[in-house]
C-alpha positions in Angstrom: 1.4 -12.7 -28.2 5.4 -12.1 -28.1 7.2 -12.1 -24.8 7.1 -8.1 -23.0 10.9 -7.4 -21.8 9.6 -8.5 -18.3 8.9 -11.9 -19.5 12.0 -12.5 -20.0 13.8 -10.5 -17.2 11.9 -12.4 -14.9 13.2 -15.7 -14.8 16.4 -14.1 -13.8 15.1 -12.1 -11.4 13.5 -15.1 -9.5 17.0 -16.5 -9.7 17.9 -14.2 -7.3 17.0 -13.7 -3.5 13.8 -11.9 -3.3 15.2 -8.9 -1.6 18.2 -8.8 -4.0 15.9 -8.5 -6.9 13.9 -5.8 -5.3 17.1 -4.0 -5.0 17.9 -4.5 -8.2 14.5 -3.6 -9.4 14.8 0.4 -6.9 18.0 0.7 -8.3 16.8 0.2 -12.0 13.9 2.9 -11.1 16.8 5.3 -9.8 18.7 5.0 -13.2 15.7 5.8 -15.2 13.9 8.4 -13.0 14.3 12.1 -14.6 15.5 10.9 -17.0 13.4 10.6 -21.0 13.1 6.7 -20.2 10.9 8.0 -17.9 9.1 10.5 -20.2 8.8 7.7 -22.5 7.6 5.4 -19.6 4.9 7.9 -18.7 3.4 8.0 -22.1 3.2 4.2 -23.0 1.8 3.3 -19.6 -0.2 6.0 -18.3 -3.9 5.8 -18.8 -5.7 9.1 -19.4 -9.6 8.8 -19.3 -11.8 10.9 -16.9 -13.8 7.6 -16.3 -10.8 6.3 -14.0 -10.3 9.9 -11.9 -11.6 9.6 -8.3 -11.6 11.9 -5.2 -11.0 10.2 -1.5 -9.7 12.4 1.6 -9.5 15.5 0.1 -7.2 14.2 -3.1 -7.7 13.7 -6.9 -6.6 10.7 -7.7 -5.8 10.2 -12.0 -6.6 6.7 -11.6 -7.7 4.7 -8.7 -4.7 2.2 -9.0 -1.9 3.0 -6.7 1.2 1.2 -5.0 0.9 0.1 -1.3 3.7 1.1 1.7 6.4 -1.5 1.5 7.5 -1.3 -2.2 9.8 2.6 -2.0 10.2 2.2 1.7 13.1 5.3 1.4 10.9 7.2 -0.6 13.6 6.8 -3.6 11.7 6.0 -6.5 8.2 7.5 -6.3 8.3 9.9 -9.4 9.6 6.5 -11.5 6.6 4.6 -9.8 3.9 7.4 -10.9 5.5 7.2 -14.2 4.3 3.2 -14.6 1.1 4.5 -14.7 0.1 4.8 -11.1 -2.8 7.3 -9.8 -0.8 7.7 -6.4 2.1 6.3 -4.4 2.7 5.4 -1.1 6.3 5.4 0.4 7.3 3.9 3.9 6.7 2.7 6.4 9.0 5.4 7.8 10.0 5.2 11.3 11.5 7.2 13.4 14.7 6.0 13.8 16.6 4.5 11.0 16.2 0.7 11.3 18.7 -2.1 9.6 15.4 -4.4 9.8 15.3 -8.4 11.1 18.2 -10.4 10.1 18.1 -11.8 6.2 16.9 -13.8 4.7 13.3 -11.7 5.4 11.5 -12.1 2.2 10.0 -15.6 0.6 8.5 -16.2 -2.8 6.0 -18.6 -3.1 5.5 -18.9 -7.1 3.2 -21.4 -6.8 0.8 -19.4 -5.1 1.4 -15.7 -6.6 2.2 -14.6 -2.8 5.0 -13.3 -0.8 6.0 -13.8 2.8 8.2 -10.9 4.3 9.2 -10.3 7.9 11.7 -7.4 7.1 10.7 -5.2 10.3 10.2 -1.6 9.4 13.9 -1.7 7.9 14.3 2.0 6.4 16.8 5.0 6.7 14.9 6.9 9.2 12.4 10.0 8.8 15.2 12.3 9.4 16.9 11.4 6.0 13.3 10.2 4.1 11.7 13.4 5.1 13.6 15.5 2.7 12.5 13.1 0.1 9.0 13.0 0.9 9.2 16.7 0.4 11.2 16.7 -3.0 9.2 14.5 -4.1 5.4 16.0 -3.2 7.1 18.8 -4.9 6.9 17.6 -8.1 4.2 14.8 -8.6 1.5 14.9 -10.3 -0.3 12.3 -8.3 -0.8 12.0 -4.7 2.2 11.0 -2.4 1.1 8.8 0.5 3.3 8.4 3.5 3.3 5.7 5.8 4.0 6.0 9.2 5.7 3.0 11.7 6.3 2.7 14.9 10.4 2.3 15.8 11.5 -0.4 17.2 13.0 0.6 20.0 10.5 2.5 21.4 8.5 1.5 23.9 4.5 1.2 23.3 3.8 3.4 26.3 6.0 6.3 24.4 4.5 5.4 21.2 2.5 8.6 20.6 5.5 10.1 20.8 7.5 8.4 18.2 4.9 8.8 15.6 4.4 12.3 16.3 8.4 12.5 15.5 8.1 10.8 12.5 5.0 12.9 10.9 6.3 15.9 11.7 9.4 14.8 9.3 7.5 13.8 6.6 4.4 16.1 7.0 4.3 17.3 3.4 3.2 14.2 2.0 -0.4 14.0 0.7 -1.7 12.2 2.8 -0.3 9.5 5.8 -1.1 6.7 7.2 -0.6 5.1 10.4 1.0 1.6 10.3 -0.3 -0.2 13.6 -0.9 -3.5 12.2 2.8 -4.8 10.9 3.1 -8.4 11.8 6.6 -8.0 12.1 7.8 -5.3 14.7 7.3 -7.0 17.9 4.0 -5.7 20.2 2.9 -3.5 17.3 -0.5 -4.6 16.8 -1.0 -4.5 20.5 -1.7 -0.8 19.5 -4.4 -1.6 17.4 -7.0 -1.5 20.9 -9.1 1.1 20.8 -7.7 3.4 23.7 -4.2 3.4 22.4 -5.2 3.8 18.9 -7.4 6.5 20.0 -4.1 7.9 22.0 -2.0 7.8 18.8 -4.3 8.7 16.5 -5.5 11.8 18.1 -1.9 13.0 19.1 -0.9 13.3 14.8 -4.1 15.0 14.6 -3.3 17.5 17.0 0.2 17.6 15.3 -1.7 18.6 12.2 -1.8 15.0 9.7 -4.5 16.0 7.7 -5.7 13.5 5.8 -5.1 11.1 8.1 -5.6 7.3 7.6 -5.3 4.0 9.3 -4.1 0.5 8.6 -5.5 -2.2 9.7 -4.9 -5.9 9.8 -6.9 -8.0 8.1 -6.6 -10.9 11.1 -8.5 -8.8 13.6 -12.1 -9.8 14.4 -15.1 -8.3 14.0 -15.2 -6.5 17.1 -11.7 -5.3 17.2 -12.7 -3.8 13.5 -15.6 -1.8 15.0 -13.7 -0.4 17.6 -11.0 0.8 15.0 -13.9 2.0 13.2 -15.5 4.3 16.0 -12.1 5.7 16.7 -11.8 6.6 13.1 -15.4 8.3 13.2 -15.3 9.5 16.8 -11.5 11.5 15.8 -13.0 12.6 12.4 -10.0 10.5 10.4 -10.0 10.5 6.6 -10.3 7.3 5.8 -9.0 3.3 6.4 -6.5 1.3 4.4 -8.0 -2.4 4.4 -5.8 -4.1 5.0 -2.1 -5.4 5.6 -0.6 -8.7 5.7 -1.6 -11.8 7.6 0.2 -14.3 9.4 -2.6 -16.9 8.3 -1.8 -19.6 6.3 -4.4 -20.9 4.3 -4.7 -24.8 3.6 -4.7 -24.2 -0.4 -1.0 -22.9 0.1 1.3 -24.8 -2.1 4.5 -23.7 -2.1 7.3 -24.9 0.7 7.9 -21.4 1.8 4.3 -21.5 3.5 6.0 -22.4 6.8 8.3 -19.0 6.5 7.2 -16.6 9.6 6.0 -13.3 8.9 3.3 -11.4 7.2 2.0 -12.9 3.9 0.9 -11.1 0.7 -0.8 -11.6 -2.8 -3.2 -13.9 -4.5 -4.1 -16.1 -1.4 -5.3 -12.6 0.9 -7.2 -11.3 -2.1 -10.6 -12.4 -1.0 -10.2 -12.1 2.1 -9.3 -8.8 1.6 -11.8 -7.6 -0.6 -14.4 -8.8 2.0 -12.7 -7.0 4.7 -13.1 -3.8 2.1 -17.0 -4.6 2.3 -16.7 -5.3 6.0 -15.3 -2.1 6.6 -17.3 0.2 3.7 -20.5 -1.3 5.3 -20.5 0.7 8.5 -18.5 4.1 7.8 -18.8 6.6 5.4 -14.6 7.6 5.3 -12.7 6.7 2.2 -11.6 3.2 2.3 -8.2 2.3 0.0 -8.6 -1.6 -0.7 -5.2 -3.5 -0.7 -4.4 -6.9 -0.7 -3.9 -9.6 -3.8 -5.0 -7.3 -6.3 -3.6 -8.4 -9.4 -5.5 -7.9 -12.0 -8.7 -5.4 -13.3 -11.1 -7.9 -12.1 -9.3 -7.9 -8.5 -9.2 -4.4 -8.6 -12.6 -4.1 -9.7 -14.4 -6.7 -7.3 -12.6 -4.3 -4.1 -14.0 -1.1 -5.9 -17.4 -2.7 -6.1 -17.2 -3.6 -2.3 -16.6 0.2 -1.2 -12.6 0.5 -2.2 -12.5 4.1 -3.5 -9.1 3.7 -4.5 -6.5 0.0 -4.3 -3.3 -0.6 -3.9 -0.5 -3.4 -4.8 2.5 -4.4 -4.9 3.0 -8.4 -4.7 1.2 -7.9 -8.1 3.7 -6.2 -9.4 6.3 -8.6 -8.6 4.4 -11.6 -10.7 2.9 -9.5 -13.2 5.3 -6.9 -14.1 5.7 -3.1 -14.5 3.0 -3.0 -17.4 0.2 -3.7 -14.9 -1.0 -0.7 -13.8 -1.7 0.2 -17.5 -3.0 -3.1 -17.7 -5.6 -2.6 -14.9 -6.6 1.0 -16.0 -7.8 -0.1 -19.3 -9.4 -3.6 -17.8 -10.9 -1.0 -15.3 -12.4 1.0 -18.6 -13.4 -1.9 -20.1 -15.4 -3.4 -16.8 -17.2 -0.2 -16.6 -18.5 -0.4 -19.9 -20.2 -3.9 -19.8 -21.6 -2.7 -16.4 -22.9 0.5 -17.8 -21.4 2.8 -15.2 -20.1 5.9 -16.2 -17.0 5.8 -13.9 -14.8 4.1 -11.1 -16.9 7.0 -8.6 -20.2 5.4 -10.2 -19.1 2.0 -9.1 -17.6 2.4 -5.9 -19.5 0.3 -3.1 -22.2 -1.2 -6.5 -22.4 -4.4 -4.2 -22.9 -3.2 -0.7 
């Protein structure tokens, strides 16, 4: 099989600092976005079969392979994402307050175990500049436009309600949002994650109007801690749970020397964990749960459908694998169903609960 253009791009890319090739990477995006490179994009790598389609929280979903909060944090680039053959993107996490982030360097390869490690600490340009984006941008797409909702720095925890309130009501013509209370890296942020000031927070944007409304959990909670995120999301009538974020664990199979790096890590070595956290999670509510976390591949994708994931997300995937993947997934997706004998991704969804 010859080399795909990312093949050999990549070895350069990995030449550079992590977050200097993910700038690169946005601005590349930016260049080609409304532009026929993206037209031409769209039809090479967009999947089109009514087997992949799935509904979650009130949206149609194309395909149910979308790109996780972290990636278009400025909500830049999400038309040239959907183009890569996406079913929906997420932008963010927004904040309400523009934030420069934690000091560089913030983001850590570790090649040897297809995983990332970033502590970059909700660094984006604010909701007051990414709301007009969000807006532009829900405008025009023809997939659903997630957006991801953080808690500023700066503001204290017993004020938090307030500053996500702030920040929804900026970008409140997104698709769909979801509250980021599980970050590893903004100091005190999963604190909120207890389920009287999740309840606090969560029912203050649903009085604001955020409708759907998701949250995000971490996947180093316990058991308990889940449950009681899970009775606020039933008690409050929420949409549905994203499962999960990052993890400051480090398993013993990690490899590479960027293992000691602090911060929140992503990609191959969360995927089971994950996925279990998926069934965990799809086991005792009935709300649309988006499975995230190491998925990399159709089988990945497929194994986090199967344990109640009505739609995924990535993104560390995307940085080993390339911007063919989502096509690549999509027709693995097609081809999984098949030898199972289901008729579609719904069919599937929650097969081994």
């Amino acid at each position: 099989m010859g080399l795909s253009l990312y093949d050999i791009a990549k070895p350069l890319l990995f030449s550079l600092p992590p977050e200097t090739a993910h700038e690169i990477t946005l601005r590349g995006l930016a260049a080609v976005q409304d532009t026929s490179v993206e037209s031409l994009l769209r039809r090479q790598l967009t999947v089109e079969d009514d087997r992949l389609s799935v509904e979650a929280f009130g949206q149609s979903f194309p395909s149910p392979v979308g790109v996780a909060a972290g990636l278009d944090k400025n909500a830049r680039v999400a038309p040239a994402l959907a183009a890569l053959g996406f079913g929906h993107v997420e932008v963010g996490g927004v904040t309400a307050e523009q934030q420069a982030g934690n000091p560089r360097p913030r983001m850590f390869r570790l090649p040897e175990d297809h995983a990332i490690i970033n502590r970059m600490g909700f660094n984006n340009d604010g909701a007051d500049a990414i709301g007009p984006r969000v807006s532009a941008h829900a405008a025009t797409l023809d997939v659903p436009l997630g957006a991801n909702i953080g808690k500023s720095k700066s503001a204290p925890l017993e004020t938090a309600e307030d500053d996500y309130r702030y920040t929804y009501e900026r970008v409140s013509n997104a698709d769909f949002f979801v509250v980021n209370v599980s970050s590893p890296n903004t100091p005190g942020l999963r604190d909120l994650q207890n389920r009287d000031r999740l309840a606090s927070i969560l029912g203050t944007l649903r009085d604001a109007g955020a409708d759907p409304l998701l949250v995000k959990l971490s996947p180093d909670l316990g058991e308990g801690a889940i449950e009681d995120a899970i009775g606020v999301v039933n008690d409050l009538d929420l949409d549905g749970i994203v499962a999960t974020n990052t993890t400051t664990r480090r398993p013993a199979s990690l490899r590479s020397p960027n293992a000691t790096e602090d911060g929140g890590l992503s990609g191959a070595p969360l995927e089971r964990h994950a996925t279990e956290a998926v069934r965990f999670v799809a086991e005792r509510t009935d709300v649309p749960v988006v499975g995230v976390g190491g998925v990399a591949s159709a089988e990945g994708a497929y194994a986090k459908i199967r344990a109640g994931a009505r739609v995924v997300q990535l993104y560390t995937g995307l940085v080993y694998e390339g911007p063919t993947l989502a096509r690549d997934i999509n027709r693995g997706l097609l081809d999984l169903l098949d030898r199972d004998g289901f008729d579609s991704v719904a069919d599937a969804v929650g097969a081994d609960l």
